[in-house]
Structure formats: C-alpha cells, structure tokens
C-alpha positions as CSV (number, residue, x, y, z in Angstrom):
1,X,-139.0,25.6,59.8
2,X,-138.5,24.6,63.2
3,X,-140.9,25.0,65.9
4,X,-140.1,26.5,69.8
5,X,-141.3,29.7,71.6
6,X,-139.8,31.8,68.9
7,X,-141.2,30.2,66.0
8,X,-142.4,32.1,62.7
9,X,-139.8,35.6,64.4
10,X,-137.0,37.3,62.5
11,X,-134.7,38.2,65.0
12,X,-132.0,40.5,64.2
13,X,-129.1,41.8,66.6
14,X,-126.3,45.3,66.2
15,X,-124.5,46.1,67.8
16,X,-122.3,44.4,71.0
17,X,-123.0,43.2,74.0
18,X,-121.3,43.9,77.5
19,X,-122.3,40.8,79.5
20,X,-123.1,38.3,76.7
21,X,-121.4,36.7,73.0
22,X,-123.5,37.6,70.5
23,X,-122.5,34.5,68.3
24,X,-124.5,32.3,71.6
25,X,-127.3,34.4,71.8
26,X,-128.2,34.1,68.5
27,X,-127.5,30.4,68.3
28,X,-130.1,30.1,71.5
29,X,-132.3,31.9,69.5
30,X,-132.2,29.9,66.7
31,X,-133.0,26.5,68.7
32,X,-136.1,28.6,70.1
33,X,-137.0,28.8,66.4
34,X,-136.1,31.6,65.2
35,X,-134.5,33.1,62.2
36,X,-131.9,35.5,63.1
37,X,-130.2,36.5,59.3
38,X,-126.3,38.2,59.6
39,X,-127.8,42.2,58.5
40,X,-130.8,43.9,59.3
41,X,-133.8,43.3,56.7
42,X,-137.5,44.6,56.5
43,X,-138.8,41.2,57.1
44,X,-137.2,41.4,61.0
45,X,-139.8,41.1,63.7
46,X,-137.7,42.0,66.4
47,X,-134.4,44.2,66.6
48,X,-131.8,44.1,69.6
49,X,-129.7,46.8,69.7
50,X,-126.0,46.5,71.5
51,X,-124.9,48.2,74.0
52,X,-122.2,50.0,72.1
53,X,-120.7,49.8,68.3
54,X,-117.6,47.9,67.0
55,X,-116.0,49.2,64.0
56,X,-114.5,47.5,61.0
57,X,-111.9,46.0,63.1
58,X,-113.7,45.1,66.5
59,X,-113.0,48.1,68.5
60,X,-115.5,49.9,70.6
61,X,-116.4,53.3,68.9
62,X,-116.2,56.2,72.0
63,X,-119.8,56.8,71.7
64,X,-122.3,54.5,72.9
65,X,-125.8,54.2,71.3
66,X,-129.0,56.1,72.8
C-alpha cells in the first residue's frame, strides 16, 4: 500500500469532467495513495461525480447531472 495524504481512501470518479482528464486526475490520486478502482463499489470512501454523462460511445448525454 502506498503511503501519501490519501492513504488507506477509495476514491471513485463518474462521470466527465469539463476542465480536467479524468485518466490524470485519478493517476494524481493514486500517487497521493489512493485506490481509485475503474466502477463504483461499496468499499469507496469518496465519490466524485462529473459534470455531465458520456454514453457508450463518448458523447455527452443532453442532460447534465443535479
């Protein structure tokens, strides 16, 4: 396990992101220490949540999140 600020966190991410690749963010987060796993599970600590959805193909869906 490695150690850093986010040590011992489950980290999970939906979603997209307007201002930021979610591929980097995730990769920072695992240098912090953390574990950030590719689908939500009930062992995640913390939850980001996009901005907006992508479909199957990687196109915005019209309706943004709330």
């Amino acid at each position: 396990m490695k150690t850093g600020p986010f040590s011992g966190l489950v980290i999970a991410f939906t979603g997209a992101y307007d201002s930021y690749d979610k591929d980097e963010v995730i990769e920072v987060c695992q240098q912090l220490g953390a574990v950030c796993p590719k689908s939500l599970t009930k062992k995640c600590n913390v939850l980001f949540q996009g901005a907006f959805v992508l479909d199957t193909y990687g196109r915005r869906l019209k309706t943004p999140i709330n």
